[in-house]
C-alpha positions in Angstrom: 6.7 14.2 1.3 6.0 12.9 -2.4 3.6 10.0 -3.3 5.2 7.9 -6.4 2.8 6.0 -8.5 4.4 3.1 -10.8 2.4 1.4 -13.7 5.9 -1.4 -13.9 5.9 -3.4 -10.4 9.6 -4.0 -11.3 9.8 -0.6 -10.7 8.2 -0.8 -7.4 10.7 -3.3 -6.4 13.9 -1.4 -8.0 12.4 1.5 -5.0 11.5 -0.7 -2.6 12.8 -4.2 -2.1 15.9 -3.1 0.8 13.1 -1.6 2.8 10.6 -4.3 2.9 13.2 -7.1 2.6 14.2 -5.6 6.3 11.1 -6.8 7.8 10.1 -9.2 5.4 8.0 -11.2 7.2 5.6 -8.5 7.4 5.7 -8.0 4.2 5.8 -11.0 2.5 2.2 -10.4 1.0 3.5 -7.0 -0.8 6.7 -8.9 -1.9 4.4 -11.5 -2.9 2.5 -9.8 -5.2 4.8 -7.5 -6.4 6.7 -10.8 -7.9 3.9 -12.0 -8.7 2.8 -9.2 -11.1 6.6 -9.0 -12.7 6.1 -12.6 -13.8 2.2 -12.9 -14.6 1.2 -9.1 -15.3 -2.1 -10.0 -17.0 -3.1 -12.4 -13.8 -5.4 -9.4 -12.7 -8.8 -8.4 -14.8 -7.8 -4.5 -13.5 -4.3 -2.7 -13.0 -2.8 -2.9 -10.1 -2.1 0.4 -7.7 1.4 0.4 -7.1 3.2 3.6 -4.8 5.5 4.9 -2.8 6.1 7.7 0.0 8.6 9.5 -0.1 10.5 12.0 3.2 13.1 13.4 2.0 14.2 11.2 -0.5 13.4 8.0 1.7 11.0 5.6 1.0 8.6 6.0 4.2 5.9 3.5 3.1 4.6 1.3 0.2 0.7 -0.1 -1.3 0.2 -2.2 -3.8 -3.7 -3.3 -4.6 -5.0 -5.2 -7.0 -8.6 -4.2 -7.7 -10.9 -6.0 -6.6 -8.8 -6.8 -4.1 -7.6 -5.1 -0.3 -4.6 -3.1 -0.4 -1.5 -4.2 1.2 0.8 -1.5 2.9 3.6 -1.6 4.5 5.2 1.5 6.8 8.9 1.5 7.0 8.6 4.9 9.8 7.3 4.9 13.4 4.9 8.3 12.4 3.0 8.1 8.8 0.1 10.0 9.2 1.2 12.2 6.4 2.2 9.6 4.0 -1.4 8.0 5.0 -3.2 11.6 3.8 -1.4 11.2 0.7 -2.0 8.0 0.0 -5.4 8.4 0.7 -6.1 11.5 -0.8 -4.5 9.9 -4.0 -7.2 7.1 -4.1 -9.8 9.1 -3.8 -9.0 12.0 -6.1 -8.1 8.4 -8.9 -11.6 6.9 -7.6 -9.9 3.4 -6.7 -12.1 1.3 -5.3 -11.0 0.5 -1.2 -12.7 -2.4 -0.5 -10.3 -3.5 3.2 -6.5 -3.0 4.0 -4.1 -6.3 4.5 -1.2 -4.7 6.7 0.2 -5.4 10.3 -2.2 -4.6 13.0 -1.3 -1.3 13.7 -0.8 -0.2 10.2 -4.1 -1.0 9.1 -5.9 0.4 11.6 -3.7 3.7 11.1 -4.1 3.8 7.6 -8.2 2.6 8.3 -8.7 5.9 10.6 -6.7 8.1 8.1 -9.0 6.8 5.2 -12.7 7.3 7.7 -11.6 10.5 7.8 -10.9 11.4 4.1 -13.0 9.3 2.6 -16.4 9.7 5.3 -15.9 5.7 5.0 -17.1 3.6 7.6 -14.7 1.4 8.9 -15.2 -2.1 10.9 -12.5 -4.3 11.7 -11.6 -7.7 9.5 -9.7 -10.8 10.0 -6.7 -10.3 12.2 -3.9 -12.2 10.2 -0.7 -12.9 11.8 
């Protein structure tokens, strides 16, 4: 398992868009965003955290943050605990700031228990979104 970071969200997208356009409803936010910073990359005072998991040459999952801002993930596999180490480990080791997670229900409070863990963060539930 490999963690792909990408400073061009076109690049993101060249990766990702099949995978998330599968479910895109769920990830409409990501795909926003990633769009979003294609056409108006200055819109945000910070750079944006964009990456990828890897399995075996298969994209397993996706986060895209713009600081200050929650990250948005999206999880394209039923088990991503590993891909959730090393996608946290990454932010911490890179000292981005986490403020919350936007994701589907389960994925954020997955990733939110990965990250406690790592991090010794405290973690408290937030607005459920549909």
């Amino acid at each position: 398992m490999r963690l792909i970071e990408f400073s061009n969200p076109a690049d993101l997208l060249d990766l990702l868009l099949p995978q998330l356009e599968i479910q895109e409803t769920a990830n409409n936010l990501i795909l926003g965003l990633a769009f979003r910073l294609i056409h108006q990359p200055d819109l945000y005072p910070l750079p944006p955290f964009l990456a990828a998991v890897e399995q075996d040459g298969q994209p397993v999952a996706a986060a895209l943050m713009t600081p200050p801002h929650h990250i948005t993930l999206a999880g394209f596999t039923p088990d991503l605990d590993q891909a959730y180490s090393l996608l946290g480990q990454t932010l911490i080791h890179d000292a981005w700031p986490l403020p919350g997670v936007r994701a589907p229900a389960e994925t954020a409070r997955d990733f939110a228990s990965r990250w406690a863990e790592l991090s010794g963060a405290r973690v408290r539930p937030g607005q459920n979104l549909r």
